[in-house]
N, C-alpha and C positions, 0 to 999 in steps of 0.2 A: 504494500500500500504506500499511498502516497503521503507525506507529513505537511500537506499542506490543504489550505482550504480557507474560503473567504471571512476576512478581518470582521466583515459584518454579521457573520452569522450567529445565530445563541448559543451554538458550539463556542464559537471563538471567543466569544463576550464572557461565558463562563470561566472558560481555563484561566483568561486573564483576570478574571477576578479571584477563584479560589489560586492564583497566585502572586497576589496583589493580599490579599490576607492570612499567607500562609495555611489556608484552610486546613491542611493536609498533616503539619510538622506537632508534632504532640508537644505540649511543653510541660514539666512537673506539674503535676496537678495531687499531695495526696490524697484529696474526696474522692479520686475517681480510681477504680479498679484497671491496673492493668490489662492490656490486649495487646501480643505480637502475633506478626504472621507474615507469611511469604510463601510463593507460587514456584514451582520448576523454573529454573531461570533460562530464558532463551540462552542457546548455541546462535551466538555475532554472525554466524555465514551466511547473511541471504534476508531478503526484509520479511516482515510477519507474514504468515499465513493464519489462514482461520482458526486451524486448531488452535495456534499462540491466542488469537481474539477470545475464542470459549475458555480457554485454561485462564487467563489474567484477568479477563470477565469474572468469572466464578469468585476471584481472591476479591475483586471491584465490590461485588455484592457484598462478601460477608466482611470487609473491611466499613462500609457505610454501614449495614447493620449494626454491626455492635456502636462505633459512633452515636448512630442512635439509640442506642442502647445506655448510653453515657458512660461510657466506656473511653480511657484515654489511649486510642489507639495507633501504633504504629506499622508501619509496612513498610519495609526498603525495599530497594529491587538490585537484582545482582545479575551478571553476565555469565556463563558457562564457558571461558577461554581455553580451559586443562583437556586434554585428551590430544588425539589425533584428526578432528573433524578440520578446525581451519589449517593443520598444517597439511592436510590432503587438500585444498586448495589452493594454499601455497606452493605446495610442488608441483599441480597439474597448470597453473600458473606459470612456472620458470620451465616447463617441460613445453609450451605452449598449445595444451592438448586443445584442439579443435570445438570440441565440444563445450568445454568447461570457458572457454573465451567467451564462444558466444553468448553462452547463459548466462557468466558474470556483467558480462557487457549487458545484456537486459538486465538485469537487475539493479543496475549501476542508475541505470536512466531512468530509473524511476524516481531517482530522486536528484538525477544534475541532466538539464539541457543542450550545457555543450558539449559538442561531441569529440572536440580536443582533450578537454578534462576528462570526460567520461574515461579514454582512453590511458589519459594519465596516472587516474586513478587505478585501472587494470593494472598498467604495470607497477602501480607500487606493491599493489594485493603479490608482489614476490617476495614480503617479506609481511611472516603474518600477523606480526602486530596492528598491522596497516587493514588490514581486513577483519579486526577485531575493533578498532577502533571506528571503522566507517561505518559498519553497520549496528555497534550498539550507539554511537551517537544517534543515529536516523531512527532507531526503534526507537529510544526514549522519548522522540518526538513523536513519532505515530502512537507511544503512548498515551502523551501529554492529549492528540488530539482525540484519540478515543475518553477522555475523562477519566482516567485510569484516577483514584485517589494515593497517588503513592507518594513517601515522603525522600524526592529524591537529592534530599542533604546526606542521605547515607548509601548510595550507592556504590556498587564494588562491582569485583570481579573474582574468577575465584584463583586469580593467580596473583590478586593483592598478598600482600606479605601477614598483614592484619586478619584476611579471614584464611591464609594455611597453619599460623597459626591456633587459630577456635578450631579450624579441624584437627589439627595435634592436637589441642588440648584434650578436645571430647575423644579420641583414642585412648589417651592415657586416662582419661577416668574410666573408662569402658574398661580399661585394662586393671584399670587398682579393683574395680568391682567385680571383675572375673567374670565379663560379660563376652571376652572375646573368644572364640575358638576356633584352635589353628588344627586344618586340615588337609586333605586329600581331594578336589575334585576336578573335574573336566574344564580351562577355559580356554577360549577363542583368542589364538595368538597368528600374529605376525611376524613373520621371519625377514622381512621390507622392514616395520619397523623396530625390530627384535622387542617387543614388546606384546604385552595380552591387551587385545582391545574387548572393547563392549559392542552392540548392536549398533547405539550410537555413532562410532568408531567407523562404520563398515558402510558402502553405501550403499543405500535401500535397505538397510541391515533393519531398520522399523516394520518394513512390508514387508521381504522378502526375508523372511527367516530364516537364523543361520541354523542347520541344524547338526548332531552327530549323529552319525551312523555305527551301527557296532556290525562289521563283518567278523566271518567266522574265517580261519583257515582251518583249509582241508591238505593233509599231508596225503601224497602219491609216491609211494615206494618206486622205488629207479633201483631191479634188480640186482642187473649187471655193474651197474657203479657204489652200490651199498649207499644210494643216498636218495633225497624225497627229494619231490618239486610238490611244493606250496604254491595251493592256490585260496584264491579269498570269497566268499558268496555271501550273499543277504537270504539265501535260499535254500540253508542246509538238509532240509527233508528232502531235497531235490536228488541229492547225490544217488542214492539209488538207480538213479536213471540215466547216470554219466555213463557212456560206450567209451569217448576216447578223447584226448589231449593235444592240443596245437601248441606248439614252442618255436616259437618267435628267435631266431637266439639275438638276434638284431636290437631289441627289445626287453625290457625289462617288465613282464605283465604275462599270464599262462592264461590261455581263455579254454574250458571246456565244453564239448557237447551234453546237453541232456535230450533225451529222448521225450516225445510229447511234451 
């Protein structure tokens, strides 16, 4: 979306007032019962979509309510910069991949006119503070003009020093209360960025889901050599029905027949 829209409107009339009064910024009060809160914080790559509108809508709601409620309440809003989402922009970025130009390039223009800058701006998106920076500026305006009530004296990021921090902190009490436990299970890693990513991390990794597979090997005695050749199936009642074996030697992968 676009972060702009006319000076005359009751839209506009309003933002400037609730900030022209601070409407929004709690001040000590202690008659009033505390109220915090806070919504998933947008991933900077790319301007709002709808879903962003319903998720920070929902926080909008029960931030005014309690207000009304007489409640002293506060809300900051924070940015999601940690993982690997903008730095896979940044790379396909300096890689100049075809696809990811043009996209970036529309999205660019939804909030600059000229087409020098527009451009200019792409190449800076090669270094991804620049594409963390462009587009949580432009959200926090598309915020301001959806009416969003948020108190944005306290906004962050989460690769602020102040909030890695709070998250050490709540570790280490998680940890003195023996809330944490350390284990064994399956995650989704990169060997591009030798790192475990999340769904997040992956693209289309929200719709298109990553999943594991568990094959089984099946060992094949190799008489004359006293050795197997391992093969792998998601279809192990199948074996039964195996006649015979194709070996590639070119190739690292043994594919067999089954019968019906």
């Amino acid at each position: 979306m676009s972060n702009e829209h006319s000076e005359d409107s009751p839209e506009a009339r309003w933002v400037r007032s609730w900030k022209h009064s601070h409407a929004f910024e709690p001040r000590e009060d202690a008659s009033k019962e505390k109220y915090f809160l806070t919504v998933p914080y947008a991933y900077p790559t790319g301007p709002l979509h709808v879903g962003h509108g319903r998720t920070f809508t929902n926080g909008d709601v029960i931030a005014r309510f309690q207000r009304i409620m007489g409640k002293n309440v506060w809300w900051p809003m924070g940015f999601h910069v940690t993982g690997t989402p903008v730095l896979a922009i940044c790379d396909a970025i300096k890689r100049k991949d075809p696809a990811t130009v043009v996209l970036y390039s529309e999205y660019v223009r939804i909030y600059e006119n000229d087409e020098s800058r527009v451009q200019e701006i792409i190449h800076s998106f090669e270094r991804p503070e620049n594409v963390a920076a462009f587009f949580s500026s432009n959200i926090s305006k598309d915020m301001d003009v959806m009416g969003f009530s948020i108190d944005w004296r306290a906004r962050f990021t989460t690769m602020d020093d102040a909030y890695q921090r709070f998250i050490q902190w709540q570790f280490r009490q998680l940890k003195e209360k023996n809330a944490l436990v350390k284990g064994k299970h399956p995650v989704l890693y990169s060997f591009v960025d030798n790192n475990a990513v999340g769904e997040d991390d992956i693209k289309d990794g929200d719709t298109d889901k990553v999943a594991i597979q568990n094959y089984e090997l099946v060992k094949f005695p190799l008489v004359k050599e006293k050795a197997f050749v391992v093969a792998s199936t998601l279809r192990p009642e199948t074996l039964y029905g195996v006649t015979n074996i194709w070996i590639n030697p070119q190739v690292e992968y043994v594919s067999a027949s089954v019968n019906g």
